[in-house]
C-alpha positions in Angstrom: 101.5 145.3 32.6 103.2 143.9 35.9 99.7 144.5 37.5 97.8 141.8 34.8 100.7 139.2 35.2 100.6 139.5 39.1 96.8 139.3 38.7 97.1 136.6 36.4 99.7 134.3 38.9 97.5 135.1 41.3 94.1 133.9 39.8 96.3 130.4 38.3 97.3 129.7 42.0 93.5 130.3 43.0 92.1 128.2 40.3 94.7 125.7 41.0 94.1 125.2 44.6 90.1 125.4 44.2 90.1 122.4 41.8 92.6 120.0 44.4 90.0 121.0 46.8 87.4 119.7 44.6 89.4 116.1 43.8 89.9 115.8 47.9 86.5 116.9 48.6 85.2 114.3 46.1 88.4 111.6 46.6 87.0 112.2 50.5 83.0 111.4 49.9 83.6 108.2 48.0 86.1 106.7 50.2 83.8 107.4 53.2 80.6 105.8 51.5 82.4 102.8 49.7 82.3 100.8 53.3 78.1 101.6 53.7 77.5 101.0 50.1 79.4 98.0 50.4 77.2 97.2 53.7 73.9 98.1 52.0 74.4 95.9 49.0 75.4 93.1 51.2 71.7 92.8 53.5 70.2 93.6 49.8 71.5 90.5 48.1 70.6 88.8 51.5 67.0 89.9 51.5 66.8 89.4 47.9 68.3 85.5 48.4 65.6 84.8 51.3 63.1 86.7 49.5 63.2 84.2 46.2 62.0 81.4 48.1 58.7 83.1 48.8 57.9 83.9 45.2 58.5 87.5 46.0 61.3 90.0 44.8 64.1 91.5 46.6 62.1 94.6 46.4 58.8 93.3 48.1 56.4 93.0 44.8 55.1 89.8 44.5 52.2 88.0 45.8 51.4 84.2 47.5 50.1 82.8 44.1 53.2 83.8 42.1 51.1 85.1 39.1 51.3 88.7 37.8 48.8 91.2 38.8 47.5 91.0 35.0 46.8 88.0 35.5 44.8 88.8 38.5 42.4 90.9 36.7 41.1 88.5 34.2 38.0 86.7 34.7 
């Protein structure tokens, strides 16, 4: 009996410390990538602002003539 509640202490302190691992670990990974996400959005909404004028999207698709490529294939 003193062997399962010494096992059982010691698998509760193992759980325990495995999942505050996990929350730093994850606590850890967003707080390093919120500053390049932040960066990455920023030239986005740039390119997507100077982009606009051009008839195109922030993405690139988009042609000169500003119609669809539906369009494009109708006699």
């Amino acid at each position: 009996m003193a062997s399962d509640l010494a096992f059982g202490v010691v698998f509760g302190v193992f759980v325990a410390a495995l999942a505050v691992l996990g929350f730093v670990a994850i606590r850890w990974g967003v707080r390093k990538d919120r500053p390049g996400r932040a960066e990455w959005r920023r030239r986005y909404l740039e390119a997507a602002a100077g982009d606009q004028a051009d008839g195109s999207t922030a993405l690139g698709f988009g042609n000169e003539t500003g119609s669809s490529p539906s369009d494009q294939d109708r006699p």
